[in-house]
C-alpha positions as CSV (number, residue, x, y, z in Angstrom):
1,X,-6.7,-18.3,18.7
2,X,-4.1,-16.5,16.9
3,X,-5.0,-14.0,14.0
4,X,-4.1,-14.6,10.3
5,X,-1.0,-13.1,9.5
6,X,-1.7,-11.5,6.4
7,X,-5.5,-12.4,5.9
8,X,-5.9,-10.5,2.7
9,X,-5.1,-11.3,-0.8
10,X,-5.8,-9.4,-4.0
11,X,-5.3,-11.1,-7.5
12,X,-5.9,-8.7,-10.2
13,X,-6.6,-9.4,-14.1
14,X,-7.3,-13.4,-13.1
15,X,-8.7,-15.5,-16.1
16,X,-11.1,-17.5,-14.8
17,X,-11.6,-20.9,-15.5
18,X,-14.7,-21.7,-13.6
19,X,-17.5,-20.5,-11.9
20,X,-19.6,-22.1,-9.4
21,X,-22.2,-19.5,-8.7
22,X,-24.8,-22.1,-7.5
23,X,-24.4,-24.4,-4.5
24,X,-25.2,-27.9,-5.4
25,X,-23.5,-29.3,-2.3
26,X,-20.2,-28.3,-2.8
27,X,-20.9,-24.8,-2.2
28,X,-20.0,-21.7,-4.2
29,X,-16.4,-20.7,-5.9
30,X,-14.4,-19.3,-8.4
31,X,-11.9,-21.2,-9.9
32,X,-9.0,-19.3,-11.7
33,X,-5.7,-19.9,-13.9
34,X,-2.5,-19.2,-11.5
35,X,-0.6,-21.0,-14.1
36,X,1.8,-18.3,-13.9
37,X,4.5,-19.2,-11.2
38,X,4.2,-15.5,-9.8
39,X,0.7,-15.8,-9.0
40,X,1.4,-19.6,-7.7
41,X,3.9,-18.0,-4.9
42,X,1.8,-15.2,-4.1
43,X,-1.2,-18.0,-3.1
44,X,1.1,-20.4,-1.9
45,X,3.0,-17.9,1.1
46,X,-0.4,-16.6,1.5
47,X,-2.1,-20.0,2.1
48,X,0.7,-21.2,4.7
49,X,1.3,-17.6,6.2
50,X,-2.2,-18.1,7.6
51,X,-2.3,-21.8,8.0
52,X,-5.3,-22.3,5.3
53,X,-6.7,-25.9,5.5
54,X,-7.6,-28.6,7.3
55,X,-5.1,-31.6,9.1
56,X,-2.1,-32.1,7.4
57,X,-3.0,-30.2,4.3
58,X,-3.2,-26.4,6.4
59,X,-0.6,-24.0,5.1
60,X,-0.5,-25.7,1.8
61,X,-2.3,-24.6,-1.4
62,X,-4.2,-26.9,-3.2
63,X,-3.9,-26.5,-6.7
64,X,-5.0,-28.2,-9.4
65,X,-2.9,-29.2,-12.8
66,X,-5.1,-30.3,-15.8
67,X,-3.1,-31.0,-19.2
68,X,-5.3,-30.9,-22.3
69,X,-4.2,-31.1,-25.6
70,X,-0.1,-30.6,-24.0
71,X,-1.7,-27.6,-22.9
72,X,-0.9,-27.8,-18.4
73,X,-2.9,-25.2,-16.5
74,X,-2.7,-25.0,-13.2
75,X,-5.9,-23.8,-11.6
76,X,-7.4,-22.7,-7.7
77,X,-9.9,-22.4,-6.5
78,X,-11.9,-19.5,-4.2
79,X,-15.0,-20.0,-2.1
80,X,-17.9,-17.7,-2.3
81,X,-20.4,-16.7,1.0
82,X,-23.3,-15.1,1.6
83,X,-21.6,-11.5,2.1
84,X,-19.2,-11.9,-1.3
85,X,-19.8,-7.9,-2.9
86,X,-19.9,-8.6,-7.1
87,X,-19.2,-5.6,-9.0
88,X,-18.5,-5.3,-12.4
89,X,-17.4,-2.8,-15.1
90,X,-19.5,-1.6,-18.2
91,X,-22.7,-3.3,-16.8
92,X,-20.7,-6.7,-16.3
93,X,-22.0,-8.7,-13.1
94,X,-21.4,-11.5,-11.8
95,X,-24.2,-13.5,-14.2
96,X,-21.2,-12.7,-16.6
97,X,-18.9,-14.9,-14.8
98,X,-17.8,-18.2,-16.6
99,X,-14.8,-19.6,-18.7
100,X,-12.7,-17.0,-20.4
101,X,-14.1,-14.1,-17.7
102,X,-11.4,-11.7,-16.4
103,X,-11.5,-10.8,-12.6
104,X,-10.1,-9.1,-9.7
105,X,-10.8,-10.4,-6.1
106,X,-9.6,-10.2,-3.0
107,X,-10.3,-13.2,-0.4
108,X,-9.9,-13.2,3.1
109,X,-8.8,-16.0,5.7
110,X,-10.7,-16.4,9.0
111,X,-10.1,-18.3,12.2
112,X,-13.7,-20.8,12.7
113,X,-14.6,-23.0,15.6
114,X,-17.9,-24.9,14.9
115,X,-19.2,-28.5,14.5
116,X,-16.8,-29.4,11.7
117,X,-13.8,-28.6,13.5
118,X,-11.7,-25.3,14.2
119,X,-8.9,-23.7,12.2
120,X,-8.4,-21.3,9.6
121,X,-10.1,-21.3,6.3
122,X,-11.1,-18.6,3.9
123,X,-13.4,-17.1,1.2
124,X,-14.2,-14.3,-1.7
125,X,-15.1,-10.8,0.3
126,X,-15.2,-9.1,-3.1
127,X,-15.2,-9.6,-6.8
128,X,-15.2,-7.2,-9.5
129,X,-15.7,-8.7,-12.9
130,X,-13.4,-6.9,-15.8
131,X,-14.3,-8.7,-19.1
132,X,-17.5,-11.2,-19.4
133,X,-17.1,-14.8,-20.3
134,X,-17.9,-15.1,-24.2
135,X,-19.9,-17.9,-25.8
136,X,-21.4,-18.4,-29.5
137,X,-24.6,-16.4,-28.2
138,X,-22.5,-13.4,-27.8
139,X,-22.3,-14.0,-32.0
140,X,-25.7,-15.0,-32.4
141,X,-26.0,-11.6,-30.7
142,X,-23.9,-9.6,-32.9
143,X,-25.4,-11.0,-35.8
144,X,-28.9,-10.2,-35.0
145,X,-28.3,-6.6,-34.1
146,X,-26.2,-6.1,-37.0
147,X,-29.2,-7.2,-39.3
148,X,-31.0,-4.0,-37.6
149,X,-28.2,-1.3,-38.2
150,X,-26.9,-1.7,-34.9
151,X,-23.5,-2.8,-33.7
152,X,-21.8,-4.4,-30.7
153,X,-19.1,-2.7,-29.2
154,X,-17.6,-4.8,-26.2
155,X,-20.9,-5.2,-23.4
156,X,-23.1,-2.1,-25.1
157,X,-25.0,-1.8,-28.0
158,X,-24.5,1.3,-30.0
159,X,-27.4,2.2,-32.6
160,X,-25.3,3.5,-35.6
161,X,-25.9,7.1,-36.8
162,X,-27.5,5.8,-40.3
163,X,-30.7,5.0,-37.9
164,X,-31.2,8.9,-37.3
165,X,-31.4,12.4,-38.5
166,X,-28.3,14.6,-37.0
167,X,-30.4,16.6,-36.0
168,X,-32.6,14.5,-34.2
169,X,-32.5,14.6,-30.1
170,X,-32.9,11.2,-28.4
171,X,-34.0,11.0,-24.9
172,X,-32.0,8.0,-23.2
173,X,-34.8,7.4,-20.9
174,X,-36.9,6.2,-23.5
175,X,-34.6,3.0,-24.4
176,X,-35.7,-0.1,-22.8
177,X,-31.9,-1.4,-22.1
């Protein structure tokens, strides 16, 4: 068995255009834009500098093209295991995860040998999620804390300074969120 080559990729700032956070018997994965032809070589010498893949399609990426509205993205997709670590900034996790989600990841190839067969494959070993996917609840959101003199400022909530005396002390522990 020879070891991967380089069996570590990182992909920062990735929009992601799907997330598969629950196995329904396809397993787990991420699936991200790599319409950019930068990002498509970086996955592409990664993929067949460590022979990713099974038969005749190891070493080569599979990606996807989709063309909506003459709009062509080209998309791949990540697998997620057991050990994948989610992180996430401003209280982001990986519940956040979805279409329009930003990301950084790095996924690592492995040599395996089981019932299935034997070569390399690989998966997500960490995630950190930048920006949250948005939806319309995120405005429903707004819009309902905004009737209460609160606004929404990215992923927190900020009570606005009309709600209290200035010289009133708050204690932080006392707010249920």
């Amino acid at each position: 068995m020879n070891e991967p080559a380089e069996p570590k990729i990182k992909i920062t700032s990735a929009k992601v255009v799907f997330a598969n956070l629950e196995d329904e018997g396809f397993g787990k994965s991420i699936t991200i834009d790599v319409t950019d032809q930068a990002l498509q070589d970086q996955i592409s010498k990664w993929v067949k500098d460590n022979n990713i893949g099974k038969g005749a399609n190891a070493g080569k990426a599979n990606f996807k093209e989709y063309e909506k509205d003459g709009n062509k993205t080209i998309q791949y997709s990540f697998k997620i295991n057991d050990n994948t670590k989610f992180a996430g900034l401003n209280g982001l996790t990986e519940q956040n995860l979805g279409y329009g989600a930003t990301v950084s990841l790095v996924a690592q190839s492995f040599y395996y040998d089981n019932k299935f067969g034997k070569g390399y494959s690989a998966s997500l070993s960490a995630v950190l999620v930048e920006k949250g996917n948005t939806t319309s609840a995120d405005g429903d959101l707004s819009d309902l804390l905004s009737e209460h003199g609160e606004e929404v400022k990215g992923e927190d909530v900020v009570i606005s300074s009309k709600d209290f005396d200035e010289n009133k002390t708050i204690d932080l522990s006392e707010i249920p969120f």
